[in-house]
NUMI-987286 format. One line per 2 residues: number of its first residue (from 1); their letters; for each residue x, y, z of N, C-alpha, C. Coordinates in Angstrom, 1 decimal. Each point is the difference from the previous one (the first is absolute). Example, Ala and Ser with C-alpha at 12.3 -4.5 7.8 and 13.67 -1.06 7.14 Angstrom:
% NUMI-987286
1) AS) 13.2/-5.7/7.8/-0.9/1.2/0.0/0.9/1.2/0.0 | -0.4/1.1/-0.7/0.9/1.1/0.0/-0.8/1.1/0.8;
END
This chain:
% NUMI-987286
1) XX) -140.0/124.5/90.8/1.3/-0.4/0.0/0.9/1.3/0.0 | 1.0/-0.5/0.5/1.3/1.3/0.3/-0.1/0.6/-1.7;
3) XX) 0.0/1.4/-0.1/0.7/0.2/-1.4/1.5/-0.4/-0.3 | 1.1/-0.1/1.1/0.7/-0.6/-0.5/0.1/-1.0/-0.9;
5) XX) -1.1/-1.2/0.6/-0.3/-0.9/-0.8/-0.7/-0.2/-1.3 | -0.2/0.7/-0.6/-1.1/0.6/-1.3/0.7/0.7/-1.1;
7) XX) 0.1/-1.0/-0.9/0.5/0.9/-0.9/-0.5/0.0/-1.6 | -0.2/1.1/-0.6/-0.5/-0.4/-1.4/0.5/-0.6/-1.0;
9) XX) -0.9/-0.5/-1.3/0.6/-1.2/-0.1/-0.9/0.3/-2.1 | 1.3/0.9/-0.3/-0.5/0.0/-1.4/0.5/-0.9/-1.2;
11) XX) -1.1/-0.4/0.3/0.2/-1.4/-1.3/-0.9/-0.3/-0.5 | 0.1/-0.6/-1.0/-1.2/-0.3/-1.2/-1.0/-1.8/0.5;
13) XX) 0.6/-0.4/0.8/-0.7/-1.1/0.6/-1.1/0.3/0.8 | -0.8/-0.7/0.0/-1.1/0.3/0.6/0.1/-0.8/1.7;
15) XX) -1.0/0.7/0.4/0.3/-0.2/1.7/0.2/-1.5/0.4 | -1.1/-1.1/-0.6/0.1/-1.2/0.1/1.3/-0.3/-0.1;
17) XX) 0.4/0.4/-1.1/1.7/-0.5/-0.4/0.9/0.3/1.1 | -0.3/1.3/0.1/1.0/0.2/1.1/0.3/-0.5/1.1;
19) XX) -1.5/-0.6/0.3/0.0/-0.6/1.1/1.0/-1.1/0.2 | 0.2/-1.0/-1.0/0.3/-1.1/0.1/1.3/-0.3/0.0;
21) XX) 0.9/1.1/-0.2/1.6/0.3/0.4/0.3/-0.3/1.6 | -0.9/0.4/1.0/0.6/-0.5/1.6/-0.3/-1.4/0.4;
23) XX) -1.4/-0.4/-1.1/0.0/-1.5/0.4/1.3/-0.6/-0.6 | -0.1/0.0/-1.3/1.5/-0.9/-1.0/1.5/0.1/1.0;
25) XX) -0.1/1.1/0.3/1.2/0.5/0.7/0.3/-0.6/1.5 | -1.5/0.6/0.5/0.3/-1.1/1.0/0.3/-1.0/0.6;
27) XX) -0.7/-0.9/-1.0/0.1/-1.4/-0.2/1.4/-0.7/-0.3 | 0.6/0.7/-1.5/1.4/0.0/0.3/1.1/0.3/1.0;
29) XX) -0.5/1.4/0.3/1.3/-0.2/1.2/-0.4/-0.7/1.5 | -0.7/-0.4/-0.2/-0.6/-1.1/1.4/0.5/-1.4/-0.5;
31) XX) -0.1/-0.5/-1.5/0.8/-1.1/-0.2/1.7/0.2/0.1 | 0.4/0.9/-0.1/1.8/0.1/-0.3/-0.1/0.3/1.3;
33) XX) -0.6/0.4/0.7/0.4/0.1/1.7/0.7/-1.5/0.7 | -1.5/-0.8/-0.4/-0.1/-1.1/0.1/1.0/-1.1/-0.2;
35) XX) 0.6/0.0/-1.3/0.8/-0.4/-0.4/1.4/0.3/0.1 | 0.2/1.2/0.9/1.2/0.7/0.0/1.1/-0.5/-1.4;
37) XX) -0.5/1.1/-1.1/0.7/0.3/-1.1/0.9/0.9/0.3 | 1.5/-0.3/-0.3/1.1/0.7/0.3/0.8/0.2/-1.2;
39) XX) 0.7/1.1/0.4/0.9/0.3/-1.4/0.4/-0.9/-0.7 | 0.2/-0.1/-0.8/1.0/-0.9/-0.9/-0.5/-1.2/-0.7;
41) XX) -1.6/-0.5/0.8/-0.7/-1.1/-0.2/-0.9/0.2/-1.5 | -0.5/-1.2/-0.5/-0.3/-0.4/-0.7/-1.4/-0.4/0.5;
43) XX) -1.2/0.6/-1.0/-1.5/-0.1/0.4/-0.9/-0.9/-1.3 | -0.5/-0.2/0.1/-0.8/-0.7/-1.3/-1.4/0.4/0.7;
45) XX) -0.9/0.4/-0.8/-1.1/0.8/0.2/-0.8/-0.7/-1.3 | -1.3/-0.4/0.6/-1.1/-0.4/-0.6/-0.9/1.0/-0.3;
47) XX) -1.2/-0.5/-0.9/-0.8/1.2/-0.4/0.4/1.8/0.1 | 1.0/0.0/-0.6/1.1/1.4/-0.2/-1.5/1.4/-0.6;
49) XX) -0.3/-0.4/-0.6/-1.3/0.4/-1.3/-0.5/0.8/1.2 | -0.8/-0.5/0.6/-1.1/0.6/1.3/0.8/1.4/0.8;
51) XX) -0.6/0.3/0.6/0.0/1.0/1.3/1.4/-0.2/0.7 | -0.3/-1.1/0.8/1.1/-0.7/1.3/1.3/-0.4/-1.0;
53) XX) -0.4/-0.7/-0.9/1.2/-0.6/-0.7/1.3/1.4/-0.7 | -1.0/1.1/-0.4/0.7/1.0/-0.3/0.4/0.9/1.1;
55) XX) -0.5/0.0/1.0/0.3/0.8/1.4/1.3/-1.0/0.7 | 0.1/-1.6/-0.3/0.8/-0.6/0.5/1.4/0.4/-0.9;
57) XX) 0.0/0.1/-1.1/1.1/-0.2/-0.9/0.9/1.1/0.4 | -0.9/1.8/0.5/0.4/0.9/0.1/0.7/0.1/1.3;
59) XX) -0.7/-0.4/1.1/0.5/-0.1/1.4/1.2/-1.2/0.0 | -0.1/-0.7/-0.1/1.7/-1.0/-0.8/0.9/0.7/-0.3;
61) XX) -0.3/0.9/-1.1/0.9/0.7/-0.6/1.0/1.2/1.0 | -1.2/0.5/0.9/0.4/1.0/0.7/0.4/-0.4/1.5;
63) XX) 0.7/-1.6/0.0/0.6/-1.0/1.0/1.2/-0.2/-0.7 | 0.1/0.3/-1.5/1.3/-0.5/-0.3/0.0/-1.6/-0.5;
65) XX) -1.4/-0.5/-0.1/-0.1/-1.3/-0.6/0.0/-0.1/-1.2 | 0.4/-1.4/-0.8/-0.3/-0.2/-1.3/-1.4/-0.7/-0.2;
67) XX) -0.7/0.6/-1.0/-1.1/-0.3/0.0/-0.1/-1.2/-1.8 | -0.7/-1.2/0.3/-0.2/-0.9/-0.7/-1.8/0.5/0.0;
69) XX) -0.7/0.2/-1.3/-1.3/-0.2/-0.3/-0.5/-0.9/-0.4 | -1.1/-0.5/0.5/-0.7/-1.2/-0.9/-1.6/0.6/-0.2;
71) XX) 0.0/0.1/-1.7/-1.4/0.1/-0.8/-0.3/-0.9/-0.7 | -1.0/0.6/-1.0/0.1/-0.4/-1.1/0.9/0.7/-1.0;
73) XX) 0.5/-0.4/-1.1/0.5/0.7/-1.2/-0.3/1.3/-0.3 | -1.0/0.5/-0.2/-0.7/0.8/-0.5/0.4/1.3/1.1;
75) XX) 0.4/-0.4/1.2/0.5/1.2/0.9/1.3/0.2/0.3 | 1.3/-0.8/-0.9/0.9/0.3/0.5/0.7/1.5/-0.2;
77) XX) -0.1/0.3/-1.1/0.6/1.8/-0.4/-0.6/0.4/1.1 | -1.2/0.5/0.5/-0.4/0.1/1.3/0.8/0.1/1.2;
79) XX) 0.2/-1.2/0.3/0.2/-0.2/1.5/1.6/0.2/-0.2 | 0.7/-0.2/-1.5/1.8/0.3/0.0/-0.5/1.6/0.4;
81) XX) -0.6/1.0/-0.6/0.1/1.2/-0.1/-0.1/0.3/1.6 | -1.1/-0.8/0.9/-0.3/0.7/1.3/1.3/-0.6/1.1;
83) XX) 0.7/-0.4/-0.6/1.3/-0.2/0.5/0.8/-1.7/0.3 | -0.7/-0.7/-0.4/-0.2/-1.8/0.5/1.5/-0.4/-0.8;
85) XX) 1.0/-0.1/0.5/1.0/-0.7/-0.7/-0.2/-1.5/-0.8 | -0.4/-0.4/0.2/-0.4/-1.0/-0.9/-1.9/-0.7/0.3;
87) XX) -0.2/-0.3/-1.6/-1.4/-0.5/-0.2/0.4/-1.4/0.1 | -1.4/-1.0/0.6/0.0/-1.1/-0.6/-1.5/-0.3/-0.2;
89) XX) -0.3/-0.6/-1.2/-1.5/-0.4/-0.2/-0.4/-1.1/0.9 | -1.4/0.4/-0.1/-0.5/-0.7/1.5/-0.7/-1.8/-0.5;
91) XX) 0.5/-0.6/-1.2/0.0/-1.3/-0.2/0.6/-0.7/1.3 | -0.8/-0.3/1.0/0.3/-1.1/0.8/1.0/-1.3/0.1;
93) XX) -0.4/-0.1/-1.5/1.0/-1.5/-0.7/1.2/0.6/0.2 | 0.8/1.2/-0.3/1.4/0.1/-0.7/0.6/1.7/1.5;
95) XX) -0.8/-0.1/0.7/0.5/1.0/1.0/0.9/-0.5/0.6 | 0.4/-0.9/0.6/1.0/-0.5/1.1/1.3/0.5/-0.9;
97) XX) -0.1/-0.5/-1.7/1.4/-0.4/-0.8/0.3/1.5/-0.7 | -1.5/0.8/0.2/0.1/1.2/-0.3/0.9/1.1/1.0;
99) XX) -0.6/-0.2/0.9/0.9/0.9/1.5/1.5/-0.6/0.0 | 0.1/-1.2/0.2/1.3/-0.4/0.2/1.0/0.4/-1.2;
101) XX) -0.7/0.1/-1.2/0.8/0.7/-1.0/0.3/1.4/0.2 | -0.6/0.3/0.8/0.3/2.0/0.3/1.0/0.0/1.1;
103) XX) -0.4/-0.6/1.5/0.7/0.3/1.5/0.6/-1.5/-0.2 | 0.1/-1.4/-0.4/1.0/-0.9/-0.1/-0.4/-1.0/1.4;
105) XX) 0.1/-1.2/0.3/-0.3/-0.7/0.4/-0.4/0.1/2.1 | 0.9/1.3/-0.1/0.1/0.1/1.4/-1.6/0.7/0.4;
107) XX) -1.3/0.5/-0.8/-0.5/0.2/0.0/-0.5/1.5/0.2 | -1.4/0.4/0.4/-0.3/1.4/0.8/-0.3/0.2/1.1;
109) XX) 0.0/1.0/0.5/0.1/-0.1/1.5/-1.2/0.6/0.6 | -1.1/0.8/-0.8/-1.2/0.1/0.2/-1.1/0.1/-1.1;
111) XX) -0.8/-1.0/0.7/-1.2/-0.1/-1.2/-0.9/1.1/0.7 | -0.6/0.7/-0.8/-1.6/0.9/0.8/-0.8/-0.5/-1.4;
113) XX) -1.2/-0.6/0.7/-0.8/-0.8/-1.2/-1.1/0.2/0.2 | -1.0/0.8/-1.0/-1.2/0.6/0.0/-1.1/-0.6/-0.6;
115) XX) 0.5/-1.1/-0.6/-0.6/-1.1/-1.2/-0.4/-1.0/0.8 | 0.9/-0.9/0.6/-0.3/-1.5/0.9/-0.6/-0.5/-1.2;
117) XX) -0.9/-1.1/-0.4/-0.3/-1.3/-0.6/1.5/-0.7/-0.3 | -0.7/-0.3/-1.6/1.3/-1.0/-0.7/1.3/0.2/0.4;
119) XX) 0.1/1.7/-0.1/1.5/0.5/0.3/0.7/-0.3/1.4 | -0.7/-0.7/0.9/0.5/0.2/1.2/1.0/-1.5/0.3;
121) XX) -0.4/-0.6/-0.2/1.6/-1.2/-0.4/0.9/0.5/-0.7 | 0.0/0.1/-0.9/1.4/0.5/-1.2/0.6/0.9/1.1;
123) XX) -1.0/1.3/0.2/1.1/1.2/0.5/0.4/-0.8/1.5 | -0.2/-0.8/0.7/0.9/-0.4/0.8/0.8/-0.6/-0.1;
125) XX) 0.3/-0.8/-1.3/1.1/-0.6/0.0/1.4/1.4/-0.4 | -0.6/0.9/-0.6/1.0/0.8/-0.1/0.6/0.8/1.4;
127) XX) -0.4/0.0/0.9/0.6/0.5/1.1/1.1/-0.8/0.2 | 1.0/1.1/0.3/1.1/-0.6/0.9/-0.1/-0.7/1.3;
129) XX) 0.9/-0.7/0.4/0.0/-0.6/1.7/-0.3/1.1/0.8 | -0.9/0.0/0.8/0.2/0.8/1.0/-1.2/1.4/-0.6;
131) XX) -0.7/0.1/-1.4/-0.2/0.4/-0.4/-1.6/0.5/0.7 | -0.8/1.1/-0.7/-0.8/0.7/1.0/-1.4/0.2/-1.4;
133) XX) -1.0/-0.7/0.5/-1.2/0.2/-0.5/-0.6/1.0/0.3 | -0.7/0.9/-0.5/-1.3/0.9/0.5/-0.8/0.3/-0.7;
135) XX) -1.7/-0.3/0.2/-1.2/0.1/-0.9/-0.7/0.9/0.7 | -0.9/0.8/-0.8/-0.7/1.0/0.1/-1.6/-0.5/-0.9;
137) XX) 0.0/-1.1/-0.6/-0.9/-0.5/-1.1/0.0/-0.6/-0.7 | -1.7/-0.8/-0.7/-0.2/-1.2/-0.2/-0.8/0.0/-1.9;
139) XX) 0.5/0.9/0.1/-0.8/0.6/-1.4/0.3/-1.4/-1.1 | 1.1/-0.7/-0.1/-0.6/-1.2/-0.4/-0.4/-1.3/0.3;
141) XX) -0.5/0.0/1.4/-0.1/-0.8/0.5/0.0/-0.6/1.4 | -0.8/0.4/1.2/0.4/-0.6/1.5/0.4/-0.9/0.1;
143) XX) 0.0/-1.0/-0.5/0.2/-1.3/0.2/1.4/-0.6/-0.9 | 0.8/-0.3/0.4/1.0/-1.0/-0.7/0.5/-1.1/0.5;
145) XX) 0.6/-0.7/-0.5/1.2/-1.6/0.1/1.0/0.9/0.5 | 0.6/-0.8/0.6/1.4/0.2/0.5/0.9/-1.5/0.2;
147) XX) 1.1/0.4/-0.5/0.8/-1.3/0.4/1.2/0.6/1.8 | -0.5/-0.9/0.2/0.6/0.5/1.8/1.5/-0.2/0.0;
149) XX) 0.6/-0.7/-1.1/1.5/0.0/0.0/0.5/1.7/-0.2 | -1.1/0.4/-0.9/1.2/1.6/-0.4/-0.1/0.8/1.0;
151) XX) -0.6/0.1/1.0/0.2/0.5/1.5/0.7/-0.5/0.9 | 0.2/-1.7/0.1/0.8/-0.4/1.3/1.3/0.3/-1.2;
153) XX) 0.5/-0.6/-0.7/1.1/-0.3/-0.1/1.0/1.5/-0.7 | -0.9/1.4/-0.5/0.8/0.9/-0.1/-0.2/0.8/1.3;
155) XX) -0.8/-0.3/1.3/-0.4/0.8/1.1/-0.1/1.9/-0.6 | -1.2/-0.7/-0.8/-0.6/1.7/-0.4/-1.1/0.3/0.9;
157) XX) 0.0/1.2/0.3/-0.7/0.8/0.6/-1.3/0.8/-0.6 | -1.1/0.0/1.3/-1.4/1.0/-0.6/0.1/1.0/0.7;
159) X) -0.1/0.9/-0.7/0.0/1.5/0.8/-1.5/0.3/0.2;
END
């Protein structure tokens, strides 16, 4: 490789680790591409905790988006400190009444969701009209239900 391209890298992580920053990263900005995340917008981000979900929160950030987190409890100081304007716990039952209590009935305007199972109905009912899906993973689950109304009738989008 060019030396331009080479550069040292003193840190207390070990190589493995290191490595796993261009995948996360990756991955994220291949989803916000996808999604065309734009200033001003409003993101809700699944599995925040991991790699991608914290590589997404950051690249959001550096779009000028507001970033909505969904974990568990136990991570929110976390994910407020890595910058996420608002947490919501990832109880499936109470997310729809959760988000809408933060951004208000008009919804969000991009989901990037790295979880999929249970969570993947709820978080579509929270998109806005016209609103924009993007998945990168299935970590809880490949497979889900869908009700086909929350797509025709807010004409949300998959990036």
């Amino acid at each position: 490789m060019p030396s331009l391209n080479a550069h040292v890298v003193d840190s207390g992580l070990s190589d493995a680790d290191l490595a796993t920053f261009p995948c996360s990263y990756d991955s994220a900005e291949e989803m916000l591409v996808r999604a065309d995340l734009g200033e001003g917008e409003s993101i809700l981000v699944t599995g925040v905790a991991g790699g991608v979900g914290s590589a997404l929160i950051q690249l959001a950030l550096v779009r000028g988006a507001r970033v909505v987190a969904v974990a568990s409890e136990s991570k929110r100081d976390r994910l407020l400190a890595l910058g996420a304007e608002h947490f919501v716990p990832r109880d499936a039952a109470t997310l729809q009444e959760s988000v809408e209590g933060l951004v208000g009935e008009q919804g969000i305007d991009v989901v990037a969701d790295v979880v999929g199972g249970e969570l993947f109905g709820p978080i579509l009912k929270v998109l806005r009209r016209g609103g924009r899906y993007t998945t990168s993973g299935a970590i809880g689950g490949p497979t889900t239900a869908i009700d086909l109304r929350d797509l025709i009738w807010r004409r949300r989008q998959s990036a």
